[in-house]
VOPAGU-2260 file (C-alpha; in pm, 1 decimal, decimal comma):
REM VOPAGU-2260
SITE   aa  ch    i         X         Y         Z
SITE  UNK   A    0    2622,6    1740,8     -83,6
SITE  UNK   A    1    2356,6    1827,2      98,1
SITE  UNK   A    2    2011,3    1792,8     118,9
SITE  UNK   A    3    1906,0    2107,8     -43,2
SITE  UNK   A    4    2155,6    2152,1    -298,4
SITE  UNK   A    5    2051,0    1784,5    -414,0
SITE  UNK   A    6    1704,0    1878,8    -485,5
SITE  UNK   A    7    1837,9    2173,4    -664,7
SITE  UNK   A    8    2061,6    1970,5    -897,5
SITE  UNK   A    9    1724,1    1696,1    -929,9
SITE  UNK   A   10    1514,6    1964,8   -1056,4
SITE  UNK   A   11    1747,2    2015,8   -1305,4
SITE  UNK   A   12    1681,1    1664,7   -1491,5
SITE  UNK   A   13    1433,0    1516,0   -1316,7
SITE  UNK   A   14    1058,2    1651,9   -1299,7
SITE  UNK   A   15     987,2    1873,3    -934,8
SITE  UNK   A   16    1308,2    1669,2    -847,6
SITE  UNK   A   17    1192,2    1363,5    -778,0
SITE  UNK   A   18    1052,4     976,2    -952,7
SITE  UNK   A   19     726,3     956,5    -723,4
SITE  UNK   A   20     505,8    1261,2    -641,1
SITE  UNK   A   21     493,7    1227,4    -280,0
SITE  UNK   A   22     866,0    1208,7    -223,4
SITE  UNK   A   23     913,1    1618,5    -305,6
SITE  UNK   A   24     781,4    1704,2      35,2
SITE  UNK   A   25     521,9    1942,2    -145,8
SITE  UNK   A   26     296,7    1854,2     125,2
SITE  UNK   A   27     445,4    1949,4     422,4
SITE  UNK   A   28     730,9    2203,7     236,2
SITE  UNK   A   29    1084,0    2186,3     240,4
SITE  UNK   A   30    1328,7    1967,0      92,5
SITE  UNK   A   31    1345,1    1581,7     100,4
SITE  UNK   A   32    1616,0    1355,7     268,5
SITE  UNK   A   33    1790,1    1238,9     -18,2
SITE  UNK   A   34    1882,7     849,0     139,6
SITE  UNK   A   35    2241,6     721,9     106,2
SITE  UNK   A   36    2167,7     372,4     319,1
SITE  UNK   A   37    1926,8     177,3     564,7
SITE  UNK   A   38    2013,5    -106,7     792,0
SITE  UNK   A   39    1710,8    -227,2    1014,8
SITE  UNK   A   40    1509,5      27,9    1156,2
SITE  UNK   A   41    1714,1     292,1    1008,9
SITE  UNK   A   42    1831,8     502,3     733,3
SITE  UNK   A   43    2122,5     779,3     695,0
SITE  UNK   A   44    2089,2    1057,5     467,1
SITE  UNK   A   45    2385,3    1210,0     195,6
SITE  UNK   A   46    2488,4    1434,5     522,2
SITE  UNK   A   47    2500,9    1111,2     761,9
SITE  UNK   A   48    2184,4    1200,9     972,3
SITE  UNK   A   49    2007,4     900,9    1115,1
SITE  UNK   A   50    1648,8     875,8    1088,3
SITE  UNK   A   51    1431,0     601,2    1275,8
SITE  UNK   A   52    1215,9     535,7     952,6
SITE  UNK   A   53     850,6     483,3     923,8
SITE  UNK   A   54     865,8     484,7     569,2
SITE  UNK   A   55     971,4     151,3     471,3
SITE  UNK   A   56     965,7     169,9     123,9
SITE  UNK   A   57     582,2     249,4     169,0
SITE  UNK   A   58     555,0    -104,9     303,2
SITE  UNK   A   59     773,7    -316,9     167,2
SITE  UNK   A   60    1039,9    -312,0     414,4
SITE  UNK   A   61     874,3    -554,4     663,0
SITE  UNK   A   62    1215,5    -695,3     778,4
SITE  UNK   A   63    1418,8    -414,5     801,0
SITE  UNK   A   64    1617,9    -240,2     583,8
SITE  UNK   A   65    1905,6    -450,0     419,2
SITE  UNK   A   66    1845,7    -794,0     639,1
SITE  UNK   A   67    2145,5    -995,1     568,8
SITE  UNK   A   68    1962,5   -1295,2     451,7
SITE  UNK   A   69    1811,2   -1104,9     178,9
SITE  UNK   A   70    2093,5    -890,7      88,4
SITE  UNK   A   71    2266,8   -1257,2      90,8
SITE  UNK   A   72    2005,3   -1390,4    -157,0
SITE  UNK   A   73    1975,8   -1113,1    -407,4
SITE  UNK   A   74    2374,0   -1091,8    -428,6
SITE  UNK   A   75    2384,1   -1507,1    -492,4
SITE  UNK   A   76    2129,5   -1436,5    -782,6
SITE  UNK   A   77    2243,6   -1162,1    -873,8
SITE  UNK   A   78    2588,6   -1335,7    -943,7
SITE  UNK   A   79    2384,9   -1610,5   -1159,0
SITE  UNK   A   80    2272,1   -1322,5   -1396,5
SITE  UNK   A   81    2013,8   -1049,0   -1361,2
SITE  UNK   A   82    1756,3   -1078,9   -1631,1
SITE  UNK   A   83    1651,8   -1388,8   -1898,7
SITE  UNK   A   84    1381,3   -1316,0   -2047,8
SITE  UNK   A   85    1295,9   -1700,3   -1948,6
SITE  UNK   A   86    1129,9   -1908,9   -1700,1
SITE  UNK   A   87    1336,5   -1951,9   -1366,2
SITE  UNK   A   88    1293,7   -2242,4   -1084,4
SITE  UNK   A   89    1222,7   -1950,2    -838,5
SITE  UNK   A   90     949,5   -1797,6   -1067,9
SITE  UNK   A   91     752,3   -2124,1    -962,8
SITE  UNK   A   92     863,9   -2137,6    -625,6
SITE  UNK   A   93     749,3   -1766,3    -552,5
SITE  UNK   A   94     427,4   -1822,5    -732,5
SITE  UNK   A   95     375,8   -2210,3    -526,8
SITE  UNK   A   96     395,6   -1993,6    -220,0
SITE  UNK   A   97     192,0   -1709,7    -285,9
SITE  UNK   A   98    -100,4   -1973,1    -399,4
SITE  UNK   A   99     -18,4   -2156,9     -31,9
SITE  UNK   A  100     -26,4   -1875,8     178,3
SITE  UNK   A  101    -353,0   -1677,4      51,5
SITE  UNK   A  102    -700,0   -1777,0      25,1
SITE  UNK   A  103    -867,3   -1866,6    -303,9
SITE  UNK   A  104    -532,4   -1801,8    -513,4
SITE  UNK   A  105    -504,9   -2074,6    -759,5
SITE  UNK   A  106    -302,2   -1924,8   -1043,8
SITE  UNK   A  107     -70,1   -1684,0    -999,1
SITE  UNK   A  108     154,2   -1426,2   -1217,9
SITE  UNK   A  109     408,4   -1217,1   -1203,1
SITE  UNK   A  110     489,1    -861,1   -1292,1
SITE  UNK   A  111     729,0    -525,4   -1190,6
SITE  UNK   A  112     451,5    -380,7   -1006,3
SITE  UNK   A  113     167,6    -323,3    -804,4
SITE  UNK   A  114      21,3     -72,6   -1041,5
SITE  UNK   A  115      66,7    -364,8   -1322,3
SITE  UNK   A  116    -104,0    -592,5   -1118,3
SITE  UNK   A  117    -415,5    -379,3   -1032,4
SITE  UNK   A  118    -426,8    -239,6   -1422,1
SITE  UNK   A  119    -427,7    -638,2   -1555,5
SITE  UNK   A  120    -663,6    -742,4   -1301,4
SITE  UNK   A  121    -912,7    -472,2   -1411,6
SITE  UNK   A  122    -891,7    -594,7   -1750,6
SITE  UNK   A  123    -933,0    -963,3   -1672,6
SITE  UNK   A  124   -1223,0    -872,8   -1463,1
SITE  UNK   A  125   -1358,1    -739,8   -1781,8
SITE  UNK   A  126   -1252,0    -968,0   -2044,6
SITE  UNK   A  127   -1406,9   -1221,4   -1809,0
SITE  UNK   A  128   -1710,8   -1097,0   -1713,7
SITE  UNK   A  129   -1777,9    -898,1   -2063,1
SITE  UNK   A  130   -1897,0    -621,1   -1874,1
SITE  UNK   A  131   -1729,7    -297,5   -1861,7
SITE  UNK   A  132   -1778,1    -102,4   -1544,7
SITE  UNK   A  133   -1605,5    -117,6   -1254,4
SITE  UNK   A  134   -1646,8       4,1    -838,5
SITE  UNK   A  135   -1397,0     200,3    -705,0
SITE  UNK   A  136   -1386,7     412,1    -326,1
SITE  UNK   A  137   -1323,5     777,3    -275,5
SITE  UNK   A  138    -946,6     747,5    -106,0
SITE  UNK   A  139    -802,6     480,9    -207,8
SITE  UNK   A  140    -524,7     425,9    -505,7
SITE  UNK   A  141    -466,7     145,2    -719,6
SITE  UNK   A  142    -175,0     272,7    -907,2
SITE  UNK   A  143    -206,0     525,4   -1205,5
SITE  UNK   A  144    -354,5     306,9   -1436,0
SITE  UNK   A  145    -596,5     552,8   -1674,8
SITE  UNK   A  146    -919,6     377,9   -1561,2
SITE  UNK   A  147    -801,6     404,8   -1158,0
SITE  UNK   A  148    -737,9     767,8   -1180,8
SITE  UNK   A  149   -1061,7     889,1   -1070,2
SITE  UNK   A  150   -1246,4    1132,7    -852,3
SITE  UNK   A  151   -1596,2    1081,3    -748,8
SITE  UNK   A  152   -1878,4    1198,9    -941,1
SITE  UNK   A  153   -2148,9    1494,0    -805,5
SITE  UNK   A  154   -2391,3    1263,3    -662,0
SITE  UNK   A  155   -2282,9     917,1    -488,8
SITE  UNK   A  156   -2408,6     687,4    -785,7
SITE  UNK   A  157   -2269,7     967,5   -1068,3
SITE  UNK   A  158   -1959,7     881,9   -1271,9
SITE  UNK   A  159   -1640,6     992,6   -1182,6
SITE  UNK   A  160   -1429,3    1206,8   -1373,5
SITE  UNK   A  161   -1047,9    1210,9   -1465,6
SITE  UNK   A  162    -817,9    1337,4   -1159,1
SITE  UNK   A  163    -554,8    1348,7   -1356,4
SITE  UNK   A  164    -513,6    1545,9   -1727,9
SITE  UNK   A  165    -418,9    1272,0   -1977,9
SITE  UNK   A  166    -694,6    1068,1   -1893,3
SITE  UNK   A  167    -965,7    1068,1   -2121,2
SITE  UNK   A  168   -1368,7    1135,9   -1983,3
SITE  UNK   A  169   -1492,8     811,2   -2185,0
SITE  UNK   A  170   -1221,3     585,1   -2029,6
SITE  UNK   A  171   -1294,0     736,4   -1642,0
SITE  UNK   A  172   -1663,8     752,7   -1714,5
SITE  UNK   A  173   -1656,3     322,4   -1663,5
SITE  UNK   A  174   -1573,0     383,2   -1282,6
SITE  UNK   A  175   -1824,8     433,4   -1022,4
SITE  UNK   A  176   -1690,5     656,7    -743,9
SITE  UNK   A  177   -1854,0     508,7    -415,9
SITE  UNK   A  178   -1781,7     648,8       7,3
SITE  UNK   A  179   -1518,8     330,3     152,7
SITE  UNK   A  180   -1737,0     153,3     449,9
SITE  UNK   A  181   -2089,1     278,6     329,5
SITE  UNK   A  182   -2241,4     -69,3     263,7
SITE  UNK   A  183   -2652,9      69,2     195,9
SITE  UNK   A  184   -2497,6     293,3     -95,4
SITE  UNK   A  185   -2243,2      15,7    -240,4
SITE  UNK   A  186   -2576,2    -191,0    -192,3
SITE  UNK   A  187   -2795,6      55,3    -417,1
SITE  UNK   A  188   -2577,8      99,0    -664,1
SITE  UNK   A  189   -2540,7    -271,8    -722,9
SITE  UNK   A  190   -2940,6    -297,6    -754,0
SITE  UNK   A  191   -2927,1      -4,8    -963,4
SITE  UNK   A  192   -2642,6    -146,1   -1272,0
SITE  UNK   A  193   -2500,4    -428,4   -1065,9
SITE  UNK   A  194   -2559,1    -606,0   -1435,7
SITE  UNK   A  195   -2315,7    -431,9   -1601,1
SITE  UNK   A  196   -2041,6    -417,8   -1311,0
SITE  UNK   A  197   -1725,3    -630,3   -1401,4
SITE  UNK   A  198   -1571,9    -553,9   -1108,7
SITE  UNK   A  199   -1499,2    -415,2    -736,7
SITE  UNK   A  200   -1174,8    -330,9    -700,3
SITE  UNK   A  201   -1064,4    -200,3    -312,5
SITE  UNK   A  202    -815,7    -185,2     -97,1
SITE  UNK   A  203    -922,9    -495,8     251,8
SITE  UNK   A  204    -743,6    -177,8     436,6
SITE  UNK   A  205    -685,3     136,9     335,6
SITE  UNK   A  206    -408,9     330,6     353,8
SITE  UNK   A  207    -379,1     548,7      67,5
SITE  UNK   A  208    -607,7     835,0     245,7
SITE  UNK   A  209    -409,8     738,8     574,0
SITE  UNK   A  210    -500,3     422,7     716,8
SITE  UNK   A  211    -881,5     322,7     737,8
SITE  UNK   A  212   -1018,2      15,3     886,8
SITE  UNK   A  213   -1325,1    -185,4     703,1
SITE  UNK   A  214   -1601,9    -250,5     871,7
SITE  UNK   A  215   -1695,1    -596,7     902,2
SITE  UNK   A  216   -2039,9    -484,0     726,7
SITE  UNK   A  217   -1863,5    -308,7     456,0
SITE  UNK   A  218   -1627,8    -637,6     302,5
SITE  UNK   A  219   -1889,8    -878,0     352,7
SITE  UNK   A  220   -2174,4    -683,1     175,3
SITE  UNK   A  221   -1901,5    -651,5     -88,8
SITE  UNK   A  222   -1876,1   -1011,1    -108,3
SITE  UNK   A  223   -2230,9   -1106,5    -157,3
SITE  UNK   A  224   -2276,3    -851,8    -393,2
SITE  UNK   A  225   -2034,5    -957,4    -612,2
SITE  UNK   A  226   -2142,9   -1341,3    -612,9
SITE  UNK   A  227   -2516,0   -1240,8    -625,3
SITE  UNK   A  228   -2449,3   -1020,0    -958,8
SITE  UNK   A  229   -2158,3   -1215,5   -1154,4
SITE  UNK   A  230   -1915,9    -952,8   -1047,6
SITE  UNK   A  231   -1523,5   -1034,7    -981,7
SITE  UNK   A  232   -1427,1    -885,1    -623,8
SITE  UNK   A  233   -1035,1    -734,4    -637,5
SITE  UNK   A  234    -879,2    -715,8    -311,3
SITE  UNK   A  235    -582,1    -491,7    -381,2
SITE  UNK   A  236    -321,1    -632,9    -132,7
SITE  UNK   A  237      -9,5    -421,6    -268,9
SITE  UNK   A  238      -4,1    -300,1      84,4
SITE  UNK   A  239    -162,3    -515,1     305,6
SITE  UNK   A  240     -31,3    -825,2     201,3
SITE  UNK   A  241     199,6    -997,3     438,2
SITE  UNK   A  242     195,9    -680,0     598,1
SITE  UNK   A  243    -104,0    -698,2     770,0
SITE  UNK   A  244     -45,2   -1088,8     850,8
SITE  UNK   A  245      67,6   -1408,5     696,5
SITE  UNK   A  246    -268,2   -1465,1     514,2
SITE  UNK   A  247    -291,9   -1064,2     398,8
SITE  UNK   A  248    -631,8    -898,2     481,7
SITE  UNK   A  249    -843,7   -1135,5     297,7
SITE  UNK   A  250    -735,8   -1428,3     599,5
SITE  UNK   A  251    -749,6   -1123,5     874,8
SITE  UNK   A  252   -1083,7   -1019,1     785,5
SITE  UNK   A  253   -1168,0   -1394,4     652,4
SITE  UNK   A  254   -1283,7   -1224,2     306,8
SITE  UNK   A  255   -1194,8   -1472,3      -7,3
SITE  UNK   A  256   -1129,2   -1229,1    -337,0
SITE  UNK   A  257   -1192,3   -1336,7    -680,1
SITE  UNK   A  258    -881,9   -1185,5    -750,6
SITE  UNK   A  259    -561,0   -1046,7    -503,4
SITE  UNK   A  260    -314,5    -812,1    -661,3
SITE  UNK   A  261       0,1    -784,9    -454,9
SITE  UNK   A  262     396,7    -619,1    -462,6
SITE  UNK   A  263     579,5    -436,9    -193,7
SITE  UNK   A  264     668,6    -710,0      59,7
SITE  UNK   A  265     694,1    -987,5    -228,3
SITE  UNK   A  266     938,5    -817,3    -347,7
SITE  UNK   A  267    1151,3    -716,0     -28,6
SITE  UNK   A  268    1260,4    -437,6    -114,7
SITE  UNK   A  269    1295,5    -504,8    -522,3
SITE  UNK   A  270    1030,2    -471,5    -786,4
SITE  UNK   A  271     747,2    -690,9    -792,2
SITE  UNK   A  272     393,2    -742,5    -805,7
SITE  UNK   A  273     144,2   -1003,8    -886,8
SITE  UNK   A  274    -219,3   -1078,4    -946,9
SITE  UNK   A  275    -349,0   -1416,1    -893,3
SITE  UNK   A  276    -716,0   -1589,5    -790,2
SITE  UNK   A  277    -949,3   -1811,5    -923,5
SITE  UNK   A  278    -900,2   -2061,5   -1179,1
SITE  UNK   A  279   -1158,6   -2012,1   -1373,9
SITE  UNK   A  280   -1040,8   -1619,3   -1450,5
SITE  UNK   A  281    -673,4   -1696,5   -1469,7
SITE  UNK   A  282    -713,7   -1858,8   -1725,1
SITE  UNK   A  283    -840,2   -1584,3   -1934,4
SITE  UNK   A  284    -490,2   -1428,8   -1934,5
SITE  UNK   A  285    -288,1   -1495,1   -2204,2
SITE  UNK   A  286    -167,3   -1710,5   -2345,2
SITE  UNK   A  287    -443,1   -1984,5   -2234,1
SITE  UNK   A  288    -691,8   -1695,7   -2304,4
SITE  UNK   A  289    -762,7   -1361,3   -2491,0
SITE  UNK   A  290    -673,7   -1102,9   -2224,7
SITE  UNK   A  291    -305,3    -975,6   -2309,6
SITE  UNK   A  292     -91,8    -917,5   -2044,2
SITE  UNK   A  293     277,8    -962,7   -2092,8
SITE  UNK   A  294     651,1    -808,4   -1920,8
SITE  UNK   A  295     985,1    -851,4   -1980,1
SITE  UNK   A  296    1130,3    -794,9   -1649,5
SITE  UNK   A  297     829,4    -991,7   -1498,0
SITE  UNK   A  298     947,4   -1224,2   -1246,4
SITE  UNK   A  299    1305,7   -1094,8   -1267,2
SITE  UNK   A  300    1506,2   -1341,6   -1113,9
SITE  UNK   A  301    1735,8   -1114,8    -886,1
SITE  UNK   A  302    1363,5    -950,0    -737,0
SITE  UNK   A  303    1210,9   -1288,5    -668,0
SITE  UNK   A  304    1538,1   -1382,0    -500,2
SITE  UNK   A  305    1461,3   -1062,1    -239,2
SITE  UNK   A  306    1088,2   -1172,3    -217,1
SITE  UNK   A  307    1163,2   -1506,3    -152,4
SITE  UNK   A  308    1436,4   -1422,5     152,1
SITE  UNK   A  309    1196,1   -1192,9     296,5
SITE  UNK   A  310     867,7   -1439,5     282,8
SITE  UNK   A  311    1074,4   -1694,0     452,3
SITE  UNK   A  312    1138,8   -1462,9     781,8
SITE  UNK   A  313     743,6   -1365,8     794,0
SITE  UNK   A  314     668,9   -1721,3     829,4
SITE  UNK   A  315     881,3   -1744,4    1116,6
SITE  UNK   A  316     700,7   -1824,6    1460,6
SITE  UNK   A  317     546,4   -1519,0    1640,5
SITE  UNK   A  318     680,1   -1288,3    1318,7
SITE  UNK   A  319     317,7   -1121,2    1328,5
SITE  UNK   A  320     225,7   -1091,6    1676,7
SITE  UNK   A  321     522,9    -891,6    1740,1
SITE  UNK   A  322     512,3    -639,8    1464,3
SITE  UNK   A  323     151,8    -612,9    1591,6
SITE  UNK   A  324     280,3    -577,3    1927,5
SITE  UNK   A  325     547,5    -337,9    1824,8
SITE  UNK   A  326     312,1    -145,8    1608,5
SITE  UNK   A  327      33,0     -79,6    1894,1
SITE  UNK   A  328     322,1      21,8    2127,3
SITE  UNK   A  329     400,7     269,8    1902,2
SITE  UNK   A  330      44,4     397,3    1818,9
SITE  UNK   A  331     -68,6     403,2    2213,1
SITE  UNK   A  332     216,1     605,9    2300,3
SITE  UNK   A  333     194,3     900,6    2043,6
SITE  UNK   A  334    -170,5     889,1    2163,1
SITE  UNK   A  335     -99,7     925,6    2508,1
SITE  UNK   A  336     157,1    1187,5    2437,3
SITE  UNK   A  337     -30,7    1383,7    2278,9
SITE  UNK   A  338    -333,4    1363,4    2546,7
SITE  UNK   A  339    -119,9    1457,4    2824,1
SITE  UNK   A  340     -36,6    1800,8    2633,3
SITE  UNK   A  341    -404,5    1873,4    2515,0
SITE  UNK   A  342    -348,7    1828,4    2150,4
SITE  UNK   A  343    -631,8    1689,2    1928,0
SITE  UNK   A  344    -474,6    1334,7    1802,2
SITE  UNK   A  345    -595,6     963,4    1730,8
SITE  UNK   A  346    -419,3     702,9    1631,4
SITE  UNK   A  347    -476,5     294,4    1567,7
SITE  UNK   A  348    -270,2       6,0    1437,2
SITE  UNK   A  349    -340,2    -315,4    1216,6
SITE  UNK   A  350     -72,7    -553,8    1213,0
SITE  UNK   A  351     265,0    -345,4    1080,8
SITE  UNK   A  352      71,4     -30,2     928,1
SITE  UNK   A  353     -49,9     215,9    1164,6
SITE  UNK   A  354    -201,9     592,0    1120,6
SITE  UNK   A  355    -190,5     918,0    1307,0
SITE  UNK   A  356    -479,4    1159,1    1295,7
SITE  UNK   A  357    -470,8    1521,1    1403,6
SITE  UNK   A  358    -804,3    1498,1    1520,2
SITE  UNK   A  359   -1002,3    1370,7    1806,9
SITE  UNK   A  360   -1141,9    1005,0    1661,2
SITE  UNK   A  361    -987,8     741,2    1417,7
SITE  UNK   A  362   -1203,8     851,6    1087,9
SITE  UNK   A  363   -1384,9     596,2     943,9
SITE  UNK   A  364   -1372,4     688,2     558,6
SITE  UNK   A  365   -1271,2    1008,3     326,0
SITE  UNK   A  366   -1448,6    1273,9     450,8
SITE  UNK   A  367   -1356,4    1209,6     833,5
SITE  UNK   A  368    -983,5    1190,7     718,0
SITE  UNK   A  369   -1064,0    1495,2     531,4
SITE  UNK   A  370   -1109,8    1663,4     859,0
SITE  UNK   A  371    -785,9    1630,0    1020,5
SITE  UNK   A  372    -573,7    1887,5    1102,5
SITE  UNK   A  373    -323,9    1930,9     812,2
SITE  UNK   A  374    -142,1    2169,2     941,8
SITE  UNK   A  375     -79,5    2102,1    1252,0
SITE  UNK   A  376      28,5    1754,6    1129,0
SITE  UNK   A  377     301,0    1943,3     882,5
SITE  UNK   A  378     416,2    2111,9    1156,9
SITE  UNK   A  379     461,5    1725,1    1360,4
SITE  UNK   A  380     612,0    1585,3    1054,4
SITE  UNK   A  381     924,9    1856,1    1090,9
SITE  UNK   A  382     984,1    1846,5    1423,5
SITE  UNK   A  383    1030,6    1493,5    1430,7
SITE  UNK   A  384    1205,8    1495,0    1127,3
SITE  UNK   A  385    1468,0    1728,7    1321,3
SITE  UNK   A  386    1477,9    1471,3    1583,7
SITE  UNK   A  387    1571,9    1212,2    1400,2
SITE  UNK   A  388    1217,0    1038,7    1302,2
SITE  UNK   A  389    1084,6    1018,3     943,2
SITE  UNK   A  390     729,6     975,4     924,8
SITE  UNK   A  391     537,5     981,5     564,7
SITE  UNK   A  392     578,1    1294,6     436,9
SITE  UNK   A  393     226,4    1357,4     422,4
SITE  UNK   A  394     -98,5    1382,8     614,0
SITE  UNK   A  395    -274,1    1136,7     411,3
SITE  UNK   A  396     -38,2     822,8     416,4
SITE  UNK   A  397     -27,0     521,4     625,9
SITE  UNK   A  398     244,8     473,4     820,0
SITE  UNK   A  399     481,6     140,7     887,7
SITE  UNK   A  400     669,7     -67,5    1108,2
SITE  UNK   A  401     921,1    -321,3    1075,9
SITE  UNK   A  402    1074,4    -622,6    1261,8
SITE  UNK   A  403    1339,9    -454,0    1306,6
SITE  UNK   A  404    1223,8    -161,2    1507,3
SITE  UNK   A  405    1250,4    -284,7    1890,4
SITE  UNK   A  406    1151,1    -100,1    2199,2
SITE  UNK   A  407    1456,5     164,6    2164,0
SITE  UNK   A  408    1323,7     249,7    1840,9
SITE  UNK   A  409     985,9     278,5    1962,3
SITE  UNK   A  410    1052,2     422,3    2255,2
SITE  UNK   A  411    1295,3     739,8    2144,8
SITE  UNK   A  412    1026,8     784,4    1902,0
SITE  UNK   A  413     741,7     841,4    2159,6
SITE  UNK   A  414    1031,1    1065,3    2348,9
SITE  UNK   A  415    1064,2    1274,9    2027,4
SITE  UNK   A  416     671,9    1292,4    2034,2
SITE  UNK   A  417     609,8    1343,6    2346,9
SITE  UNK   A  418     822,1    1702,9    2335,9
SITE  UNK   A  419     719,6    1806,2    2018,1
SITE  UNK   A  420     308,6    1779,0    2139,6
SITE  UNK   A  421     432,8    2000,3    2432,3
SITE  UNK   A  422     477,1    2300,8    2205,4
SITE  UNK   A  423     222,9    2164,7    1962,3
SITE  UNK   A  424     -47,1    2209,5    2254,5
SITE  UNK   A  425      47,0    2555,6    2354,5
């Protein structure tokens, strides 16, 4: 069948046709590629067109698509049984690496996904600190937990307010909206209720509003804010981590969390998440304490298998420095592309997540991101998806690459780029 006649039949039983928002293309129009495999840098829609994908599973792909050794691992687990309901030895193994290979993570548990992970975290904060309000930043997304589905307020130190319907005012009205890399206000607000904050939850690097470096100001101000006041700092790693290098941001950026939330590359490709940190707040989570948190699928053997196999080939020497290498390659020549032909374009890379801006300078929060040039992006997105490239289809997303994209991959890309920004710039 083909594409379009499978987003008919989707609409049919599933809601606009699809089980994640952005994945119906309403941003750029048309229909999606429905995906019938991947194998490395590639993946094949249901009429057998290749794409060189930048997707990746929104991250979690950081080997490749279907890597043997993982495919090899699941399959072995998978022929042990698929679900218990009971501890497994790889539960501990998974959770003795994860408190190895980050900063400050002493306990560890885990769940079926990042947004579980950022939702429990919240609520630790809170049952730890016995405070209820928490810091959020215009642009980035923690999942669709009620309390992390909000907008900003009117003024920089209002409350927000629900941005989606089913969310009740009361619950968003506990989350401050603040501007990502504006230190002096995140300062302010702290001197104004930093007593009743029980948390600051952000993403090290963002990549939710398209990608968006910190500034080094911005992350350590965080930090010193949230030791001076009794407030738990949550780096959200669900994207970053072991994405952006073996130690996540927090090692990158050398920023140590209270609590780290993480999923996507842990799981490989399979469903998991996790939120680990301090001691002293882990063990607030039931059952040692009185915060709730439990999940039957949590730690699901046959997923831990697939995050396992893939943490293995990230530790392997010179992993990082070239997906970092591939990754710039990639970024520099769009860039230059797009300068030769006069079009308006920036782009920059941090370890295996890049972004591409249709507009003249790499923004530096929300509003600057805001400013890009939508549509002429919409109009890149389809022309390289006719060429064989799939890029995010949206504006607004970060982008990745994988170990398994080499220089052909990178190099038909910038091709493909290179002629569509001649007709782009006429």
């Amino acid at each position: 069948m083909s594409n379009e006649s499978l987003f008919a039949k989707a609409q049919q039983f599933i809601p606009a046709g699809v089980n994640s928002p952005v994945r119906a293309f309403r941003a750029v129009g048309g229909a999606p590629r429905f995906i019938a495999r991947g194998e490395g840098a590639c993946m094949w829609d249901t009429e057998g067109r290749r794409y060189i994908d930048y997707i990746g599973s929104w991250g979690a792909m950081v080997a490749g698509h279907a890597h043997p050794e993982v495919v090899a691992a699941v399959c072995a687990a998978a022929r042990n049984g698929l679900s218990f309901g009971a501890p497994t030895e790889a539960e501990i193994e998974m959770a003795e690496l994860l408190c190895q290979l980050l900063p400050g993570m002493e306990l560890v548990r885990l769940v079926s996904s990042g947004t579980e992970a950022t939702m429990t975290a919240l609520r630790l904060a809170r049952g730890y600190t016995g405070r209820s309000r928490v810091i959020k930043f215009e642009g980035c997304y923690h999942g669709h937990a009620d309390s992390l589905l909000v907008k900003a307020g009117s003024g920089a130190l209002t409350f927000g307010q629900p941005s989606s319907s089913g969310v009740p005012p009361e619950i968003a009205a506990h989350t401050l909206v603040l501007d990502y890399n504006d230190a002096g206000q995140l300062s302010r607000t702290f001197a104004e209720c930093g007593k009743d904050i029980a948390a600051v939850i952000v993403e090290p690097v963002a990549g939710n509003m398209n990608l968006v470096a910190p500034e080094p100001e911005f992350l350590r101000t965080m930090r010193e804010l949230c030791t001076k006041y009794g407030a738990v700092l949550i780096l959200d790693e669900v994207m970053t981590g072991f994405r952006v290098g073996l130690t996540g941001a927090q090692g990158r950026y050398g920023i140590q969390p209270d609590l780290t939330t993480l999923g996507k590359v842990i799981g490989g490709g399979m469903p998991v998440g996790a939120f680990g940190g301090r001691r002293d707040i882990m063990q607030k989570i039931a059952p040692l304490g009185p915060v709730y948190q439990a999940g039957t699928l949590s730690g699901n053997p046959v997923a831990v298998a697939a995050g396992l196999a893939t943490l293995k080939l990230v530790q392997a020497p010179g992993f990082y420095e070239k997906l970092g290498a591939s990754t710039r390659a990639l970024t520099e020549g769009l860039a230059t592309a797009a300068k030769k032909h006069s079009v308006a374009f920036s782009a920059q890379a941090i370890g295996g997540m890049f972004g591409i801006y249709f507009r003249a300078s790499v923004p530096r929060g929300f509003a600057e991101v805001m400013q890009c040039d939508k549509e002429m992006f919409n109009r890149f997105f389809h022309a390289m998806l006719e060429r064989g490239v799939h890029f995010a289809p949206s504006a607004y997303e970060a982008g990745f690459v994988s170990a398994a994209h080499g220089a052909q991959d990178i190099g038909a890309t910038i091709r493909a780029a290179d002629a569509v920004f001649a007709t782009l710039g006429k």
